[in-house]
C-alpha positions in Angstrom: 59.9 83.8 94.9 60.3 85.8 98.3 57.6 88.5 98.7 59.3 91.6 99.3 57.0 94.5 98.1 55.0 94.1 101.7 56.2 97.3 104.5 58.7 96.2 106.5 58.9 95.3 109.9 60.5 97.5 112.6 61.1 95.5 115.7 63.4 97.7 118.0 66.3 95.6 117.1 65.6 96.5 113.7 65.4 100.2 114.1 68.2 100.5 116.4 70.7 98.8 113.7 69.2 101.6 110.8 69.9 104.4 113.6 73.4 102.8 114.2 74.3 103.1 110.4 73.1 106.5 110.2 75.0 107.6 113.3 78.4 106.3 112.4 78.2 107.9 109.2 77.5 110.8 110.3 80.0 110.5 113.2 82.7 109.5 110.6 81.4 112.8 108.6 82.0 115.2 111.2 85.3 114.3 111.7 86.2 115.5 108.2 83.7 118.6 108.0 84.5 120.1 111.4 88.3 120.7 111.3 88.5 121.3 108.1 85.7 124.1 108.5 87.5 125.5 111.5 91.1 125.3 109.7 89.7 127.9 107.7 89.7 130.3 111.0 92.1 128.7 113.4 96.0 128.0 112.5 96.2 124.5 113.4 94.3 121.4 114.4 94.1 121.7 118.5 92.2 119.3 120.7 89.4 121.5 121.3 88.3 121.6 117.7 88.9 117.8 118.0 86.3 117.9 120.5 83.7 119.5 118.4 84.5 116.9 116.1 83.4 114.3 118.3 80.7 115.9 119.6 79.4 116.9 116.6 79.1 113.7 115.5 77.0 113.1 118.5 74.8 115.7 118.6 74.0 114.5 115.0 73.1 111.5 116.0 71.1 113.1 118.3 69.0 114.9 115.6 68.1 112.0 113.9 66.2 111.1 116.4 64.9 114.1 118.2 61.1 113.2 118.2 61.8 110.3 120.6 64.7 112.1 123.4 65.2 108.7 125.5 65.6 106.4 122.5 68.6 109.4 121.2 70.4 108.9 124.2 70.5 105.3 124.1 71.6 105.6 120.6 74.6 108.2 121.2 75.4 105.7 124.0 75.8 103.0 122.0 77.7 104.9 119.1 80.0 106.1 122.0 80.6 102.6 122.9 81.0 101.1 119.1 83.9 104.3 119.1 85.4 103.5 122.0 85.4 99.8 121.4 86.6 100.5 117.8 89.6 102.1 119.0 90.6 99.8 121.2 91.0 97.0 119.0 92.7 99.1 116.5 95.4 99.8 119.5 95.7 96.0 119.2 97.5 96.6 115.7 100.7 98.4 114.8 100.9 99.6 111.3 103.7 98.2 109.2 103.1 98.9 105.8 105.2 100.5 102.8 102.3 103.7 102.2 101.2 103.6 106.2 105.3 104.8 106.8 106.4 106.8 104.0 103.4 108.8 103.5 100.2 108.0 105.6 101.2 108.4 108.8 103.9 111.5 108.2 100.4 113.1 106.6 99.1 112.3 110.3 102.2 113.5 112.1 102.3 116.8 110.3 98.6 117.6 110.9 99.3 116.6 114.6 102.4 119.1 114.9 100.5 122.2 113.5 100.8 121.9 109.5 97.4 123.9 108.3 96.5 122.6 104.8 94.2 125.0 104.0 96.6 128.0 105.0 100.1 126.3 103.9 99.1 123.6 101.0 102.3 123.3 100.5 104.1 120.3 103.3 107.4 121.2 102.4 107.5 125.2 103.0 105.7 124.4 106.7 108.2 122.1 106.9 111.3 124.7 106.2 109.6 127.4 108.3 109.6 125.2 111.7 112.1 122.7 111.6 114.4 123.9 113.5 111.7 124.2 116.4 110.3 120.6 115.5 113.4 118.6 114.8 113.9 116.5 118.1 110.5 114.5 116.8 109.8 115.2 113.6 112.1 114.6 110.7 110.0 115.4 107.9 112.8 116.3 105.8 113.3 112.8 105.3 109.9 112.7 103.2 112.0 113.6 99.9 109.9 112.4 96.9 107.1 112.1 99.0 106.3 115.6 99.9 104.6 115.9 96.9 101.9 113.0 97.9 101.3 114.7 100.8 101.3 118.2 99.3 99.1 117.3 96.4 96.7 114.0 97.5 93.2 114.0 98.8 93.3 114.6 102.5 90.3 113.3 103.9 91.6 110.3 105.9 94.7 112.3 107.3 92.9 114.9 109.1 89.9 112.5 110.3 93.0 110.4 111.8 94.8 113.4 113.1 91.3 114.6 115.3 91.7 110.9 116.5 95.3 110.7 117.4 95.5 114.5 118.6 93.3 113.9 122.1 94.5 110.4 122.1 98.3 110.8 121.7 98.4 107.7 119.7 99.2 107.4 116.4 98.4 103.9 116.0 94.7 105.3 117.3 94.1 107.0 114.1 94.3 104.2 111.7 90.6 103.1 113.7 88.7 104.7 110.6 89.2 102.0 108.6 87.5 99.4 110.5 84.8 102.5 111.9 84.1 102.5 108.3 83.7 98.8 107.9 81.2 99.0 111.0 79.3 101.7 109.2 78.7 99.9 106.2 77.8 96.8 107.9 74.9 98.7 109.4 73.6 100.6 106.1 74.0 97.4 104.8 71.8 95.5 106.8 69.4 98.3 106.3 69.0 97.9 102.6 69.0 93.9 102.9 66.0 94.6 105.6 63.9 96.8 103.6 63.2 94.1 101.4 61.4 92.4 104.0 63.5 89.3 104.4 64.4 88.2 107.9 66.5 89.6 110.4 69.0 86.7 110.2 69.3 86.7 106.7 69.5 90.6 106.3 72.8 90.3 109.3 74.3 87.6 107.1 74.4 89.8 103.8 75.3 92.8 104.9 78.3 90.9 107.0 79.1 89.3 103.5 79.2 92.9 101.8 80.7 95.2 104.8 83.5 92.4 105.1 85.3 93.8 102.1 88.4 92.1 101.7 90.4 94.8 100.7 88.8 96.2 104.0 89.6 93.6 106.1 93.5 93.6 105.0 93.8 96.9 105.3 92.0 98.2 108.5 95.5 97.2 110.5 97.0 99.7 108.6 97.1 103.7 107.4 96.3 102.3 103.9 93.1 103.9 102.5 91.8 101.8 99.6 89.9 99.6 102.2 88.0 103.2 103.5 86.9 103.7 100.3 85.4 100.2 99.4 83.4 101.2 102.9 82.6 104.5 101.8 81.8 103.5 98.6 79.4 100.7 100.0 77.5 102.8 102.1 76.8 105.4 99.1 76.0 102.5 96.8 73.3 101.1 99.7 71.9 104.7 100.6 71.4 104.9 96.7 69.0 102.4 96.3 67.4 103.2 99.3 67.1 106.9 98.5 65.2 105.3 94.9 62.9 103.4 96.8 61.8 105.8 99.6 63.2 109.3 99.4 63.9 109.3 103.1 65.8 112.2 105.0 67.7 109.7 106.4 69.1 108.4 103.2 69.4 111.8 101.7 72.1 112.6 104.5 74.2 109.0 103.9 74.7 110.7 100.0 75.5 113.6 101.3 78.2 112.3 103.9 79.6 109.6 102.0 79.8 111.8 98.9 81.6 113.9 101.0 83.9 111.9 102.4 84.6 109.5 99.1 86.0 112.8 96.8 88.1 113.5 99.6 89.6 109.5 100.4 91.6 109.3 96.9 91.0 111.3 93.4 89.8 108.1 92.1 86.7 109.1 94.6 85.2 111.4 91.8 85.1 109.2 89.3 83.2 106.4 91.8 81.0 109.5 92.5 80.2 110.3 89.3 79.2 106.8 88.3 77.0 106.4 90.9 75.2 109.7 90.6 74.4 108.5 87.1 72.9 105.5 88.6 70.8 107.6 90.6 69.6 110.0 88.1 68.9 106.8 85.7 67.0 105.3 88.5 65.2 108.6 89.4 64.3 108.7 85.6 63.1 105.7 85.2 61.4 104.7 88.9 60.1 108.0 90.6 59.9 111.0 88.0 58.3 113.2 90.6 61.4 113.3 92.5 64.4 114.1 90.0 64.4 117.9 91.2 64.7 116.9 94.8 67.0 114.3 93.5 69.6 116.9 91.2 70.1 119.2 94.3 70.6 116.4 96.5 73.2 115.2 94.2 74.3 119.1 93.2 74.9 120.6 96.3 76.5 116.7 97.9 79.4 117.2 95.2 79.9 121.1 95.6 80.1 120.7 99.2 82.6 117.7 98.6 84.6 119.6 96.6 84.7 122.4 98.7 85.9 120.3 101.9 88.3 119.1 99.6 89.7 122.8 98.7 93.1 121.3 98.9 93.7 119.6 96.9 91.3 120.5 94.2 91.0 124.0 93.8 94.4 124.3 94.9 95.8 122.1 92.6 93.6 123.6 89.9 94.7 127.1 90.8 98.4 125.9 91.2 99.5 123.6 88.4 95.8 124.0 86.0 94.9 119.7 86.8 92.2 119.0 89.6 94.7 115.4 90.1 97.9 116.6 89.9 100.5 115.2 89.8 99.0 111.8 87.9 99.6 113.8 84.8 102.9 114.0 85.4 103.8 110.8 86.9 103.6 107.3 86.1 102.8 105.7 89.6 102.8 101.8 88.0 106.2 102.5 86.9 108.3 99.9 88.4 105.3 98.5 90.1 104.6 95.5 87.9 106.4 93.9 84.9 106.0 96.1 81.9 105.3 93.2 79.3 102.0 93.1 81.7 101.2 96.5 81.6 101.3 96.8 77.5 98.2 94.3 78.0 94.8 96.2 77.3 92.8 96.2 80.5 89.9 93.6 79.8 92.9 91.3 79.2 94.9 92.9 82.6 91.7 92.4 84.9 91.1 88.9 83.9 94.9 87.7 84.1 94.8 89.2 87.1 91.5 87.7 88.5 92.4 84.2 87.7 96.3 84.6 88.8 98.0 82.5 91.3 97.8 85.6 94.5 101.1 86.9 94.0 102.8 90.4 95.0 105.6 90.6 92.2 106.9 93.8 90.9 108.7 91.9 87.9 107.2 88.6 87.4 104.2 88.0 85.1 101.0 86.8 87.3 100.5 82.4 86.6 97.2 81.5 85.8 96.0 78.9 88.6 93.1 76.6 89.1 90.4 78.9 90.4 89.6 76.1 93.6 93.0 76.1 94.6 94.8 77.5 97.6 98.4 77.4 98.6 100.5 78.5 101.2 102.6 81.2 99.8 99.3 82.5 99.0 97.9 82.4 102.3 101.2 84.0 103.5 101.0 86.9 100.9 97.7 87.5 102.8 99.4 87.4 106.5 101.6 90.2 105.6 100.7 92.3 102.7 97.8 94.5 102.4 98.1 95.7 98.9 98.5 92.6 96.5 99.1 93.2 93.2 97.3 89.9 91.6 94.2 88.5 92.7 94.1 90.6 95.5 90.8 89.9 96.8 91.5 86.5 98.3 92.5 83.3 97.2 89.2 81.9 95.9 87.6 85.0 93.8 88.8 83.5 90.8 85.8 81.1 91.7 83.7 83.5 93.3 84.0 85.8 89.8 83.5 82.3 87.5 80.0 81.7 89.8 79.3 85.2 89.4 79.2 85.3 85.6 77.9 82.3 85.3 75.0 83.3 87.8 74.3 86.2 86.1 73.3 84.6 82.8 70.7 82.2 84.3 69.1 85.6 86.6 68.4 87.5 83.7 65.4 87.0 83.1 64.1 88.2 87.0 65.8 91.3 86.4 62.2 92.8 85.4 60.2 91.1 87.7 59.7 94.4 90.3 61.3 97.7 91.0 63.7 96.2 93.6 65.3 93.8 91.3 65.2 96.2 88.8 67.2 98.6 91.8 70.1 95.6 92.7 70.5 95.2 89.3 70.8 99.0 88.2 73.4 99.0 91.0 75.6 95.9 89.6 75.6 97.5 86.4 76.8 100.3 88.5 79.5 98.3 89.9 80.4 96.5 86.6 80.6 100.0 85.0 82.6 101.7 88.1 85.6 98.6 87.6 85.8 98.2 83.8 86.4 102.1 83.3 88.8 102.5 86.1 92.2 102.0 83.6 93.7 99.8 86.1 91.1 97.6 87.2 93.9 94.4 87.7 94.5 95.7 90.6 92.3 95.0 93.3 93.0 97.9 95.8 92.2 100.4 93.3 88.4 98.8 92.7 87.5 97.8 96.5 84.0 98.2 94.9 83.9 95.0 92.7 83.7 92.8 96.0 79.8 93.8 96.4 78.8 92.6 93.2 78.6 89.1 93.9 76.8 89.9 97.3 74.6 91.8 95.8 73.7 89.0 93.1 73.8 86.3 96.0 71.0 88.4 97.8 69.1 89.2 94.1 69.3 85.1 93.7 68.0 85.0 97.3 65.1 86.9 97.2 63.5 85.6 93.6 63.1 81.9 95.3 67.2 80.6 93.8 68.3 79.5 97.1 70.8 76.8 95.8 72.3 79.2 93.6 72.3 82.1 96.4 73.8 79.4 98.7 76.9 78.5 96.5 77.6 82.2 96.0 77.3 83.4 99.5 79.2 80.3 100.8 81.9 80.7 98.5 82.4 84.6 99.6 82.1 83.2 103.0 84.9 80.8 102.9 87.4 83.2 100.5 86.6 86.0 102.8 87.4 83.5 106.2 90.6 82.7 104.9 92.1 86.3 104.2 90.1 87.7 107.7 91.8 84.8 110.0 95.2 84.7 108.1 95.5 88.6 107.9 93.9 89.3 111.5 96.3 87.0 113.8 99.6 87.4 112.0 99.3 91.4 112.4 98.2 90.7 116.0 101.3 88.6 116.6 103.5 90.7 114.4 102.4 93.6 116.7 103.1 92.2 119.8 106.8 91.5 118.5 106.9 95.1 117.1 106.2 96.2 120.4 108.5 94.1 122.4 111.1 96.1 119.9 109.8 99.6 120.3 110.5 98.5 124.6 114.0 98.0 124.1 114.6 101.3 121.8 112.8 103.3 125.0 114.9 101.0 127.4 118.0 102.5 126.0 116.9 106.5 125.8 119.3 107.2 123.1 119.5 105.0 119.8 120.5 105.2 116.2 118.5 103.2 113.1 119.7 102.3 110.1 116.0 102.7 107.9 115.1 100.4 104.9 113.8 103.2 103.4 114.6 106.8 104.4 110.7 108.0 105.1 110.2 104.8 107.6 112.2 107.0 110.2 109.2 109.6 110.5 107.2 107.4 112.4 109.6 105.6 114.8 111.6 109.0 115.8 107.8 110.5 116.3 107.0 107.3 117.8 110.4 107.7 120.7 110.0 111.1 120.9 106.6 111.0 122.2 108.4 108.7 125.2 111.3 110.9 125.6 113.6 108.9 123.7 115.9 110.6 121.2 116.6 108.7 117.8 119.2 110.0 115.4 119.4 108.1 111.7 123.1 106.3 110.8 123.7 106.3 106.8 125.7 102.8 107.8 124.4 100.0 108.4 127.4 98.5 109.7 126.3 96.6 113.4 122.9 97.1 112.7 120.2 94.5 113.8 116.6 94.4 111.7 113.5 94.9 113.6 110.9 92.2 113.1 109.1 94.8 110.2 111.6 94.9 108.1 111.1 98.1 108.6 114.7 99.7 109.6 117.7 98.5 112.3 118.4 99.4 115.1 122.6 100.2 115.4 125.0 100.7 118.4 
């Protein structure tokens, strides 16, 4: 067995990747709490108070490492670089997908053009009172049906995008959260592999394993959110277990911002929250009695201040229409989404159908049971050009991966007692286990990004108690499944963008156009897109010598 109760050793390399971690959280943080604090007081978003976003973030960075003023600045230079960096290889990307258009990005645009949630909850009314001022760029009217996403949803990633995008210009710029995120939790990551005293190599290649979500991965191209959260989620569930074994300040302000920023990604975000914070107090309980006061107003005052950030749409949906996640009470968003005959299925039955399904995207079809080694082509292409796949949506081989898993967890059951840290990873895959079975629709793999770092997690428990075949076959699995989706997923968005853009050139080339949209919503982004460039784009209800674009995404006419 690998000794791991011995202090840990900080090289500088070491210390400077736990800093990094911190840092970007809390740079990621302040991008949520600082506009939405001065929203409150200002009437809309402006670039200053994107600014003092930014710089916030810095200046906390800062902070954490005040007793040491040289070794802070080389820090905040490096986080200004990892930003920097981030964003320009999210400008390599064009978003394309279904949410990213109708919804996502509109969110964006609206937060850009001067919509205050906090003063106006309500998209549609800003939307009546300034149209006529607005409409050469913005055709928001066009939302329809999906006003009442916007109106009503969780807002966190919208307004972290819009500081982005609003001294940028760039809409494409904002999506860089997502893979910021994925950055983040590769850091925290590493930090909990490396407290366990296990080398620096290994620690890099687990928490690259478990930051490399692939739910992530096939999302951070796009405005999609479900990827964000797996991150979020990650870096809570890694502070977590660090907070039980050390009680740092450090760790204490990774609850506090990721608990933040998870209630405010999706409404799902609560319940994650509130699974985890059982897992905490549990652990508390059972590990570090003396703590559990420190512990409940860590936890207390992280979900008040959440939930406050998160006025609208919480309170306001409370005070409005008497549900904290309305409108999921009045509508069925799987309608239509997947054959009913599957749906009628209970959802032990749903998840495991699902996780051993040939990778398929089918509204109406029933998912076909494959052999879990398998891989085929239309399933590598799903993964090219989808980011929310219905059936075994977290690559081609989890099947496997999940099979290993199980079968994995049976023979490490007995090492589950042999110290406090095992005791810690495997209080936090019961965690996990718990956080995927409750969620009602668990099949699909977008809505429980957090069921990827359970078989990490058991790979690095395996690793540590002295089963290194076993840890191998696990990690190397996730490896390969993850290798597939990342290089499929990565280069066909690159090269899709580059034909995207080739279009967008020939719209501005022409100054006046009209599209024919696939859907209605899709036109948001493009006329925004034009009139940023001067370009004025006006929407034909014919299609009639229309041309598609290479998205799919609407045609151009004329």
């Amino acid at each position: 067995m690998i000794q791991t109760s011995q202090t840990p050793k900080f090289s500088t390399t070491n210390k400077l990747f736990c800093n990094l971690g911190d840092s970007l959280l809390g740079f990621l943080a302040f991008l949520l709490i600082t506009p939405t604090l001065c929203l409150w007081f200002t009437p809309t978003l402006t670039p200053v108070i994107a600014i003092i976003a930014i710089l916030s973030g810095m200046a906390f960075s800062l902070y954490l490492n005040r007793n040491n003023l040289k070794y802070g600045l080389l820090v905040v230079v490096l986080l200004a670089l990892i930003v920097v960096g981030i964003y320009q290889l999210s400008n390599l990307f064009v978003d394309t997908s279904w949410d990213g258009w109708s919804y996502h990005q509109p969110a964006v645009i609206a937060l850009i053009e001067g919509w205050n949630p906090i003063k106006e909850p309500d998209l549609k009314l800003w939307w009546e009172s300034v149209k006529t001022a607005k409409e050469y760029k913005l055709v928001l009217g066009d939302l329809g049906s999906n006003f009442r996403w916007v109106t009503h949803y969780a807002k966190a990633s919208w307004i972290m995008s819009a500081v982005i995008a609003k001294i940028t210009g760039n809409i494409e710029s904002a999506k860089f959260i997502n893979l910021l995120a994925i950055i983040a939790c590769f850091f925290n990551a590493y930090k909990l592999f490396k407290s366990f005293n296990i080398s620096l190599f290994s620690a890099v290649v687990f928490a690259l394993l478990y930051a490399a979500n692939t739910i992530a991965i096939s999302q951070f191209t796009t405005a999609y959110i479900d990827g964000f959260l797996g991150s979020i989620f990650g870096i809570l569930l890694a502070s977590s277990i660090l907070w039980l074994k050390n009680h740092k300040l450090e760790d204490a302000f990774n609850i506090l911002f990721s608990s933040l920023i998870l209630i405010n990604i999706k409404f799902s975000g609560i319940a994650y929250l509130g699974i985890v914070y059982a897992m905490i107090l549990i652990g508390v309980f059972i590990f570090r009695r003396s703590a559990i006061y420190k512990t409940v107003v860590l936890l207390g005052s992280s979900f008040t201040i959440g939930i406050c950030i998160g006025y609208n749409p919480y309170l306001v949906n409370l005070k409005d229409h008497g549900y904290l996640f309305y409108p999921l009470n009045e509508v069925d968003i799987l309608a239509r989404q997947v054959a009913p005959e599957f749906l009628q299925k209970n959802r032990i039955v749903k998840f495991f159908w699902s996780m051993y399904a040939k990778v398929d995207n089918s509204g109406q079809d029933l998912p076909k049971i494959k052999f879990p080694l398998t891989v085929s082509k239309s399933e590598r292409n799903l993964f090219r050009y989808v980011c929310d796949i219905r059936f075994s949506g977290f690559g081609p081989l989890f099947g496997f991966i999940f099979t290993v898993f199980l079968f994995c967890t049976i023979i490490s059951l007995k090492d589950i007692f042999k110290s406090i840290e095992l005791k810690l990873i495997s209080l936090a895959l019961f965690t996990i286990i718990i956080a995927t079975i409750l969620f009602p629709e668990s099949w699909w793999a977008r809505y429980v990004p957090q069921l990827w770092y359970a078989p990490v997690l058991l790979s690095f428990s395996l690793f540590i108690t002295g089963r290194l075949r076993a840890a191998f076959l696990l990690a190397l699995s996730i490896f390969i499944n993850l290798a597939i989706v990342a290089n499929d997923r990565i280069t066909s968005q690159y090269e899709l963008a580059g034909i995207i853009r080739n279009d967008f050139y020939k719209i501005l080339s022409e100054k006046l156009i009209k599209i024919y949209p696939t859907n209605i919503c899709f036109t948001i982004p493009i006329v925004y897109h034009a009139a940023q460039h001067g370009v004025h784009i006006s929407v034909t209800d014919s299609p009639n010598h229309c041309k598609p674009t290479a998205d799919g995404h609407f045609q151009t006419c004329g």
